[in-house]
N, C-alpha and C positions, 0 to 999 in steps of 0.2 A: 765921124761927124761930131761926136761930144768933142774931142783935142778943139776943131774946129769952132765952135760954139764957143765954148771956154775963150777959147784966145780973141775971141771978138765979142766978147760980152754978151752973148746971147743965150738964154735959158733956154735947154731945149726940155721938150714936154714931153711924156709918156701918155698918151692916151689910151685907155683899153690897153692895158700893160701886160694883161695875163690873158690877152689874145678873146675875148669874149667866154671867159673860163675854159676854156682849151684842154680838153684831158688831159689828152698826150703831156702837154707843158706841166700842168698838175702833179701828174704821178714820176714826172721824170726822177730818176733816183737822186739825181746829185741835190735836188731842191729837197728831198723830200728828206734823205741823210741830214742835211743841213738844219732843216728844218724840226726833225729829231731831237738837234744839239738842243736845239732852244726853247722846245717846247710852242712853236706853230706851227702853222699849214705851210705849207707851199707855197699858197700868192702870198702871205705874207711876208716872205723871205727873199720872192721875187718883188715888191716892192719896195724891204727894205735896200735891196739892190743895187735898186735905179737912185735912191735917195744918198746911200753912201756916196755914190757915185756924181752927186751935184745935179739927177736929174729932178725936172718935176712930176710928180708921178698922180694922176687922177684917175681913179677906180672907178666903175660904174657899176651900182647892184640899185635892186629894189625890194633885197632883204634887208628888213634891219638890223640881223644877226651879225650880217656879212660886214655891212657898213660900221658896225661898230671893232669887229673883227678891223678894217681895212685902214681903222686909227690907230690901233694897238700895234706900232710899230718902232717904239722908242725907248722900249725898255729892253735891247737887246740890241750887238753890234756882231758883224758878220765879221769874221777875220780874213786880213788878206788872201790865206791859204785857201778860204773858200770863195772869198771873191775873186780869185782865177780860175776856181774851179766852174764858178757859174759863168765869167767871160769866156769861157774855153769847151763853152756847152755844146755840141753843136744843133741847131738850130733853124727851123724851115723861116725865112721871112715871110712877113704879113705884115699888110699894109691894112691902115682902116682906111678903106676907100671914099670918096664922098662922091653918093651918084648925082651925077648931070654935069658935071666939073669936065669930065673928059677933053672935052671942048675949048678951055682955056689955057690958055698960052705959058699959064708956070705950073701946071697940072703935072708933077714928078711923077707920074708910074708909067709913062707912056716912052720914058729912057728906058735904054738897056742898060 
């Protein structure tokens, strides 16, 4: 979908990027190894991520440890070698759903 996006001008968006803080995604080792190198957390490294990557990426906290954590993402560059390693995660999908939409006619989660 990003090849796709890309080649048509379209910015695609990360919303809720670390899944609604998601353990599981947290602690996974490859982010957290990575995360090591550089001296952050996890989601930081997963939204450096999306960003190297040309996506737009919007966090949502109502710490404002977290939220100032979720700016501190610029003084540090993921290397390609780890940037395959995080594309090559494997990974459960989630979607953030919007309830009452079901109903509408360009509603994506209702495809196989």
């Amino acid at each position: 979908m990003l090849e796709f996006c890309k080649k048509n001008d379209v910015v695609l968006e990360s919303y809720a990027p670390i899944r609604r803080a998601d353990k599981e995604l947290l602690n996974d080792p490859v982010l957290t190894q990575i995360a090591a190198k550089h001296n952050k957390t996890a989601a930081q490294v997963a939204f450096r991520w999306q960003i190297q990557r040309g996506v737009v990426v919007i966090p949502k906290s109502s710490k404002k440890s977290r939220m100032i954590e979720n700016l501190d993402l610029f003084d540090f560059i993921i290397s390609d070698e780890d940037m395959n390693k995080i594309l090559n995660m494997k990974q459960k999908k989630k979607y953030y759903d919007i309830p009452g939409m079901e109903n509408h006619p360009d509603y994506p989660f209702n495809e196989e």
